[in-house]
N, C-alpha and C positions, 0 to 999 in steps of 0.2 A: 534262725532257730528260735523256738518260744521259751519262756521263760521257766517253765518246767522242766524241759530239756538242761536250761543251764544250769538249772539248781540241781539238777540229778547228777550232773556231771560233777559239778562242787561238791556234793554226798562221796560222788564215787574219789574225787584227790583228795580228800581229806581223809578216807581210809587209808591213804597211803602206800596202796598196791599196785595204781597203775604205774604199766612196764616205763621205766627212766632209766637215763644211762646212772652210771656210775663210775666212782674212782677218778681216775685222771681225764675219763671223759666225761665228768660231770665238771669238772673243775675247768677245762675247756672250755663248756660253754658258758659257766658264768664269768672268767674270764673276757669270753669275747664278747660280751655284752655289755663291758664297759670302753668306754668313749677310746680311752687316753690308752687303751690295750693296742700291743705294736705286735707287728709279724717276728722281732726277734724274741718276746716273752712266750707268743707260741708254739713257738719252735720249740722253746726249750722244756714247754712244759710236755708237751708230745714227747720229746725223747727221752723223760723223763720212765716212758712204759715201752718199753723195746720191740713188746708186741704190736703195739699199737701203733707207733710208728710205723713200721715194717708193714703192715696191714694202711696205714693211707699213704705211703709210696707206691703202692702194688698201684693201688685205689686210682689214686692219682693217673698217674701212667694209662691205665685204661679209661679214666673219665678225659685223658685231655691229649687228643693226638694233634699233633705237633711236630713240625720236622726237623733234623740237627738231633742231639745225643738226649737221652732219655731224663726223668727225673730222677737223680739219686741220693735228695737229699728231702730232709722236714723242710729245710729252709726253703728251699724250690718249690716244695711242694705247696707252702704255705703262699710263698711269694704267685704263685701261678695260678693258685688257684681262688686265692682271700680269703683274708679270714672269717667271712661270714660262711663261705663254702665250706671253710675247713672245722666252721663248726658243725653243721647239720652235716658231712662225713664222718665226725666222731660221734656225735649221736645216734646215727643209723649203727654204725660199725657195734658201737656198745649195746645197741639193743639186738642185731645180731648173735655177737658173742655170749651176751647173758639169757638169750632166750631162746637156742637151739630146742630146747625138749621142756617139758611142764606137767603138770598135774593136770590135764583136761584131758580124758584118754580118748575123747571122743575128737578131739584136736588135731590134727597132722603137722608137725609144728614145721616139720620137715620140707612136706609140699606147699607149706603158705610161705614160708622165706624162700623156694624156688620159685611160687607164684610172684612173690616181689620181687625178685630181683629183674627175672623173667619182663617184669613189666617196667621196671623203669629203665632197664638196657634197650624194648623195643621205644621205648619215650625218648630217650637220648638218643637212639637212631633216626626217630621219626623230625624230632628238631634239630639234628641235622641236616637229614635231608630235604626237609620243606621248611626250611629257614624261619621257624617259630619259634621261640622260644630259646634258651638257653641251655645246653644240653647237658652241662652237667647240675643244674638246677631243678633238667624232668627228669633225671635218673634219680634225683633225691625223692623226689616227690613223687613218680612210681615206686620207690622201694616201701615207704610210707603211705602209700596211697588206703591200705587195709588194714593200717598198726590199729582199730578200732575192734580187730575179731582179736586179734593175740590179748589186747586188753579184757576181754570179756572172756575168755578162756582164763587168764590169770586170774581175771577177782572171782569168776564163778565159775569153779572147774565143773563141779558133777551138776550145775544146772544147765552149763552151755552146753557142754556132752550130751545134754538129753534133748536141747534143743536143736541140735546137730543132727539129730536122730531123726529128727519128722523133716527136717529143713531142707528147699531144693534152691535154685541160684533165683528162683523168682520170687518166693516164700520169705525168706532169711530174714531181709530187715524187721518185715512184720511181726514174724516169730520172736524175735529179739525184743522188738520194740514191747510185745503181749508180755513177755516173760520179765523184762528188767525194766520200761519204762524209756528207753533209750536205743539203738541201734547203730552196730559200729563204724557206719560213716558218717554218725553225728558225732560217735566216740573222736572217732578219725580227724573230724573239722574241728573242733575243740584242744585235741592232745596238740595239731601241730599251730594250732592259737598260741596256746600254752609256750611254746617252743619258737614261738617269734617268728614264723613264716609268713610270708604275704596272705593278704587277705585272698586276692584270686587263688592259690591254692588251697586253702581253706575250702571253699565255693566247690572248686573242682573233686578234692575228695568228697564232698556232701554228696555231689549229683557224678560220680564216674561212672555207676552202673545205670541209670537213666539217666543219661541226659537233659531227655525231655521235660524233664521238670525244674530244670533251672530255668531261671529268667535274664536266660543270657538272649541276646536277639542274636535272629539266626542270620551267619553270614559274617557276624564281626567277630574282630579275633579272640576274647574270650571264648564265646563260643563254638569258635575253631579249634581253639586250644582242648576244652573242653571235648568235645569229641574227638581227637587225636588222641587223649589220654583213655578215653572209653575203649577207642581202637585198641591198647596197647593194653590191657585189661582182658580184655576180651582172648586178643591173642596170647596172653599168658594161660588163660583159663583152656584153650586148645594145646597146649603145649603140655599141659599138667595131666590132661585125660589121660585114660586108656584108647588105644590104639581103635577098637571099634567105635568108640562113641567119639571120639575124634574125630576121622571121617564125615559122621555126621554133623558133625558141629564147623566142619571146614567152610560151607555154601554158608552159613550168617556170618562168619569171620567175612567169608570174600563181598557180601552187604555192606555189611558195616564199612568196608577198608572202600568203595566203591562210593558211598555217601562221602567221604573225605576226601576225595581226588587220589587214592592209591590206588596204580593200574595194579594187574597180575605179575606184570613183571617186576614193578618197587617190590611187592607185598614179596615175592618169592627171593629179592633181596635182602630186604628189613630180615624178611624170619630167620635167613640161613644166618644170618650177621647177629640174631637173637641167638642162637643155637650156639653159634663160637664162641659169644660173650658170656654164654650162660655155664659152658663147660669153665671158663675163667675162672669165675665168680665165686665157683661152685668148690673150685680147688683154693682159693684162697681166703673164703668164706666158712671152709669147711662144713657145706650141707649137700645133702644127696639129692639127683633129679635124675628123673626118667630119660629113657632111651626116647631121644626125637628125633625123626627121618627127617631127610633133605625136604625142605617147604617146596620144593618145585616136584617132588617127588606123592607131596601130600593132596598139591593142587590138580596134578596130573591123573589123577585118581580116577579108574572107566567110573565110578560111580557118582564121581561130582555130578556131572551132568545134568542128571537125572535128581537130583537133590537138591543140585540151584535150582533147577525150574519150578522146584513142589516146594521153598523154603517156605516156612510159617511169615518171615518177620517181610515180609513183604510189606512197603511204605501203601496207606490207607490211600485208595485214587477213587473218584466218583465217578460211578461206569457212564462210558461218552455218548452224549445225544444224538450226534454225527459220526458214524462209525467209517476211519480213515484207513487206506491201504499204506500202511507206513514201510519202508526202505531203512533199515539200523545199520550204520554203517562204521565198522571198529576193529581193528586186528588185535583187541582184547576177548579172548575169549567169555571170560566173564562179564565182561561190561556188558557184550551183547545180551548172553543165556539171560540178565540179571534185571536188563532192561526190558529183552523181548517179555518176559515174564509177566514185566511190570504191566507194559504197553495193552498186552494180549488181555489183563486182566479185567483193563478198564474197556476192552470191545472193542480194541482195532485187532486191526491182520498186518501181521506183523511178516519179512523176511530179511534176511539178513546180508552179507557180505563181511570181508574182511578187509577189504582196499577198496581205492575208487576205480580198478579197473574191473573188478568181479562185478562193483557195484552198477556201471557201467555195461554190461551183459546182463544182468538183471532189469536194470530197465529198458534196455530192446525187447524182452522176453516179456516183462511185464509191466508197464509205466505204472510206480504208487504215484500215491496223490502228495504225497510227505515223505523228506527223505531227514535221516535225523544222522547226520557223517562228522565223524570224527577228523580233525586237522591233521594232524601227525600220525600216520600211518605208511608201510613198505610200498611200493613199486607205484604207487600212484596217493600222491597225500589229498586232503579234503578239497583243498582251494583248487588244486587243476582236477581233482573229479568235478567241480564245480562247474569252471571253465569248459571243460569239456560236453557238460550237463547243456549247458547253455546255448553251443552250437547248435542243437539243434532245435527248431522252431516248436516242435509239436512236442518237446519239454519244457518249453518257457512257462506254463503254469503250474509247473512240479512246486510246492511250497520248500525250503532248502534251510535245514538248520545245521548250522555248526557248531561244531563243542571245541572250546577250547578254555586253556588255562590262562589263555593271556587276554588281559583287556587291555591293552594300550589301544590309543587313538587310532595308531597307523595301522598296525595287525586288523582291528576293526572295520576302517577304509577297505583294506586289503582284500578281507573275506565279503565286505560288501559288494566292491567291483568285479569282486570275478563272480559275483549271480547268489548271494546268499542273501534269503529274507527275513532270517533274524540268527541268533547266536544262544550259544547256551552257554553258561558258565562251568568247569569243572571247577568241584563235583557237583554233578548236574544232583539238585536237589529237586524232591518229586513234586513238591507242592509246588514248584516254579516253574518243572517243566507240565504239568499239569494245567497250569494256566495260560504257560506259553502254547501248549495244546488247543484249548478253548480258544484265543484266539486265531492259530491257525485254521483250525475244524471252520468259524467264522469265516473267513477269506475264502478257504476251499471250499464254503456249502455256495459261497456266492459267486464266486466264477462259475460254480458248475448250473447253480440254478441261472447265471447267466447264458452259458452256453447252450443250455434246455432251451431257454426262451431264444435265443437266434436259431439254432433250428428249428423249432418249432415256428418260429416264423418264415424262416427258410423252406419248412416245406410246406406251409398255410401259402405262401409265394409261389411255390412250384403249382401247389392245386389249383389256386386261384388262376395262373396262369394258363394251367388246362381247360380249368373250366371255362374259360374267357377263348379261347384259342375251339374249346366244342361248340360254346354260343356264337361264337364268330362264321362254325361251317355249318350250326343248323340255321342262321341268318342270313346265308349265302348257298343253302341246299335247299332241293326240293324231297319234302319228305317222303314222298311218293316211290319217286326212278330211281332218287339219290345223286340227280344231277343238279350243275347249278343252278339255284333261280335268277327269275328277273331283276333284281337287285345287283348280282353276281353279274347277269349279261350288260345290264347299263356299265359298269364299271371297268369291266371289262373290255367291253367297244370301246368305250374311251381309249382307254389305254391302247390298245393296239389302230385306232385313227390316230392319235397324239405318235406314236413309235412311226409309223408310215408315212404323217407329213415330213417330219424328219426328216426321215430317209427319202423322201420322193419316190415311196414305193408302193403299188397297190393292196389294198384288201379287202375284200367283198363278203357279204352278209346273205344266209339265207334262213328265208321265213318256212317252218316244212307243219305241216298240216296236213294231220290222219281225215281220210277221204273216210264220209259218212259213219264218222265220231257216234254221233245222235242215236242214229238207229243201231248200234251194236248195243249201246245202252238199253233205249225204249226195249228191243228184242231177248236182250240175254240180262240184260242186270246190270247193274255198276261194278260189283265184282267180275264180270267178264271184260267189265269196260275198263279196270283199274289194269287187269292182266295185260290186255292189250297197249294201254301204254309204257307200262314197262315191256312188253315186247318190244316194242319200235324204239323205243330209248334205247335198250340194248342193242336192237341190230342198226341202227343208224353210229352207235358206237365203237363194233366191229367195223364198222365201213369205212370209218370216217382217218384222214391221215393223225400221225401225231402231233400236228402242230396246233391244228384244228380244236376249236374250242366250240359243244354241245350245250345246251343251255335249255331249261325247260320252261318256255315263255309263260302259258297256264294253259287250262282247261288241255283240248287236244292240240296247240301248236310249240312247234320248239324254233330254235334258232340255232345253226353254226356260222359260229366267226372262223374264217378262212386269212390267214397273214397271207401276206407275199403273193396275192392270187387275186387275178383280175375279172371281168365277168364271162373271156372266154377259158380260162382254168377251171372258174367257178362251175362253170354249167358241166363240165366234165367232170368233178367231184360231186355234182349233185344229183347228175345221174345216175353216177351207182350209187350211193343211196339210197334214191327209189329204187332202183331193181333189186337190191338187198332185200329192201324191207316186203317187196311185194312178194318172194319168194320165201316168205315165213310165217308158214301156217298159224291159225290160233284154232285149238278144239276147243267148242261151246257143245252143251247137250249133245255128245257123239257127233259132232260135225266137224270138219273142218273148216275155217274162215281163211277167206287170205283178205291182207291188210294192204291199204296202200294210201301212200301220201304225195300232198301236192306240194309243190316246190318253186317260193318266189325269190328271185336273184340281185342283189346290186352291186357294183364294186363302189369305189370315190371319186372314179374320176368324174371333174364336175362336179362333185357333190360341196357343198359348206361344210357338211357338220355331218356326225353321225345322226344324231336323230332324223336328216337328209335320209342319208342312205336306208337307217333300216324301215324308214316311212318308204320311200321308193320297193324296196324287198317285200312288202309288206301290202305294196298296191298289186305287184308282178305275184303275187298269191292269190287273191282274188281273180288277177287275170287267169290263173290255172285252173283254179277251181271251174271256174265260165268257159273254157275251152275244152272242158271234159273231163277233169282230176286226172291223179295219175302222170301229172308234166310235169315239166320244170321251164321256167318263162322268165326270161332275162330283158326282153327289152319288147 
């Protein structure tokens, strides 16, 4: 704090007003403040006030459970609890007892010692159950944590009263700070200086209602601490409301308790266990507090719902470059609504689940690209949703984060091998999952811009391939009939002379040749002449068997390869394909033409080589031609 601040504080104890114990409780703590002071002088000086003794046995007893027979004496009390304990008990106690009611009417003196108490029984809860802290040192220093507003209520009644007036829970300091120079959680860090407390609680009453503006770094236990106490604050301030604005103010309690690793289920224990203690308290304190429902009764609320998903205090996230189908995986109601909220804000698509086996039917239904599952959960925990995750191949690039409370080595290993690709810590804090985000989003843009690029390669491959597989059969067709070319027939004859040496089997070749080609052209056109060869290509087609292989040599001559077929088979296949083809009219200018071709024969036997044969087939055409067209001529 600056140095104005401290001289203003000096102004205000040198007035001499601010709230101090008194009596046998002032005398307490100057007592304990010296070295050579024994637990038996404090005893005695405690039972020296009957009230007050009786009042830190109670005290006692509820700050320190312990198993075996109860505490029934100062001595016990003193001895269990020390005498540094046993002083800031009598000072809380005496500023209780002397400061029930006051001159500030604008003050509730009533509802701020039930806000106290309120807060340092959920603080003594909270460090016990998450093993921070000493619990009966955060019950002190929640009951104290706001002895800063009862001071400025005492020194300035009709001005804080009026500053009460305009003042909301976000205003206050300010207002204070405009009106006196000072504000009562600097009052607060000062009074309990004063009073010989640690420096960290000092720190933690300055910043309990932000946080954020300590410079505690976030993550170590100051800072833990620190917000555990803001947590316990907070819930005191839900506790104090009226029953409607409570409600609403329940969705930032379940925030807040959610940034600090408190599932629904601690929170809805801590509060009831706030609720008992506070009826305690209240009876042996003698101050009055409001009617407060069972905390499972409060969280259960149809209208939470709807009020976590719309909270204001939603953690600041920078909306995502890469918009992810994320999977939230938790049998915390809240964590989900609170996350999915958060998630949804910053531009993912978010669904949920409650175990790993719901979550497991969600993604059959719909694979995210990110699953973000909690460890410890009912009928199927995070690690064998995991495991389970990972059997299947076409989940192996689901990105897999797990949340847990435990970072040991092994646990770490653990969640590693059964398929997880990174971890989150509770309380998953936003700025880290945030980041932990970015680089996920990162991984997942680049497998999937990977998997773009192999199929797209993939099907660049398939076309390529077609297109290579059509260049292949217009390089081995004739564009014309649509039968093979001479390219097609050389490769072809090969192959089926190569299969026939083999086997010692025959196979013969015929040369077939449209009888007076020329003059259908010279007469009618090339368009009658193109007709006409696809005519005869067609009907030598029909004719022809199916083993038999057609080929369109050029101009008007073609070729059939005949397997297994000798030159007297041959000339019996090549027969009826001349008398096919001659029996198939072509109409030119209202006429009809009839077509006919000549037919030269050879098989192998004897032959060397194919080029033998289809030169032989090819002389035996010629001879047809010269014997009249219209034949077929084998030898």
């Amino acid at each position: 704090m600056n140095q104005f601040v401290n001289q203003k504080f000096a102004d205000l104890k040198a007035n001499g007003n601010l709230p101090s114990p008194r009596g046998v409780a002032l005398q307490i703590i100057q007592l304990a403040d010296k070295e050579n002071t024994t637990t038996q002088q404090i005893a005695r000086l405690i039972s020296s006030d009957p009230a007050l003794a009786g009042r830190i046995i109670k005290v006692a007893n509820l700050l320190v459970h312990r198993e075996g027979r109860p505490i029934a004496s100062i001595m016990d009390a003193v001895t269990v609890q020390g005498i540094k304990s046993v002083r800031q008990l009598a000072l809380s106690l005496s500023l209780v007892a002397d400061f029930r009611s006051g001159a500030c009417c604008g003050f509730d003196y009533q509802k701020f010692w039930a806000h106290s108490v309120c807060t340092g029984i959920a603080a003594q809860q909270i460090a016990a159950k998450m093993h921070v802290g000493v619990a009966d040192e955060a019950f002190l220093l929640g009951l104290l944590s706001q002895i800063g507003r009862l001071a400025l209520s005492t020194l300035f009644a009709e001005e804080y009263s009026q500053v009460l007036e305009h003042a909301t829970t976000d205003n206050l300091s300010e207002l204070e700070s405009n009106a006196f120079g000072i504000n009562h959680n600097q009052i607060t860090a000062l009074m309990l200086s004063d009073w010989g407390m640690p420096a960290l609680f000092q720190d933690i009453a300055l910043h309990i209602e932000q946080p954020e503006s300590s410079e505690f770094h976030e993550g170590e236990r100051n800072w833990r601490l620190l917000h555990l106490f803001h947590f316990s604050d907070r819930l005191a301030s839900v506790c104090m409301l009226a029953p409607s604005e409570r409600y609403r103010q329940i969705p930032k309690l379940m925030l807040v308790a959610t940034r600090v690793g408190i599932e629904t289920s601690a929170l809805i224990e801590i509060g009831d266990s706030v609720i008992r203690g506070l009826r305690e308290w209240a009876d042996l304190l003698n101050i009055e507090i409001p009617d407060i429902p069972p905390f499972d009764e409060m969280l259960n609320s149809a209208s939470i719902a709807s009020e976590l998903m719309s909270v204001d205090a939603q953690p600041s996230v920078q909306p995502a470059i890469f918009k992810l189908h994320i999977l939230l995986v938790d049998d915390d109601r809240a964590i989900r609504l609170l996350y999915k909220a958060l998630l949804e804000k910053s531009g993912h698509s978010v669904t949920t689940a409650n175990n790993g086996r719901e979550a497991l039917e969600s993604v059959k239904a719909s694979p995210p690209q990110l699953i973000i599952s909690d460890w410890m959960m009912p009928e199927m925990d995070g690690i064998e949703f995991c495991r389970e995750l990972r059997k299947n191949p076409d989940w192996h690039r689901i990105y897999v984060f797990i949340v847990t409370a435990q970072e040991s080595t092994e646990k770490l290993i653990e969640a590693f091998e059964a398929g997880a690709n990174d971890y989150l810590s509770k309380p998953i804090n936003p700025k880290v999952l945030a980041a932990r985000l970015r680089s996920a989003q990162r991984i997942v843009q680049m497998q999937e811009a990977q998997e773009e690029d192999r199929l797209q390669l993939r099907q660049f491959a398939d076309e390529l391939a077609l297109s290579n597989k059509r260049l292949q059969a217009l390089a081995v067709t004739d564009a014309l009939t649509g039968l093979p070319n001479r390219r097609y027939m050389m490769e072809r004859l090969e192959q089926e002379w190569a299969l026939a040496t083999r086997a010692g089997r025959p196979v013969c070749c015929m040369m077939v040749d449209i009888d007076h080609f020329k003059m259908i052209n010279d007469t009618y056109g090339h368009q009658l002449g193109d007709e006409a060869l696809k005519l005869v290509a067609s009907s030598l087609q029909q004719a022809m068997r199916k083993q038999d292989v057609l080929c369109r040599v050029g101009g008007e001559e073609f070729m059939v390869i005949c397997p297994d077929s000798d030159n007297k088979a041959g000339f019996i296949y090549a027969e009826r394909l001349r008398q096919h083809v001659a029996f198939q009219p072509v109409l030119a200018s209202g006429k009809s033409l009839r077509l006919t071709v000549s037919i030269g024969l050879a098989d192998n036997a004897g032959l060397a080589s194919p080029e033998a044969m289809m030169h032989q087939a090819d002389l035996r055409l010629y001879a047809a031609k010269a014997a009249g067209r219209n034949c077929t001529i084998i030898g």
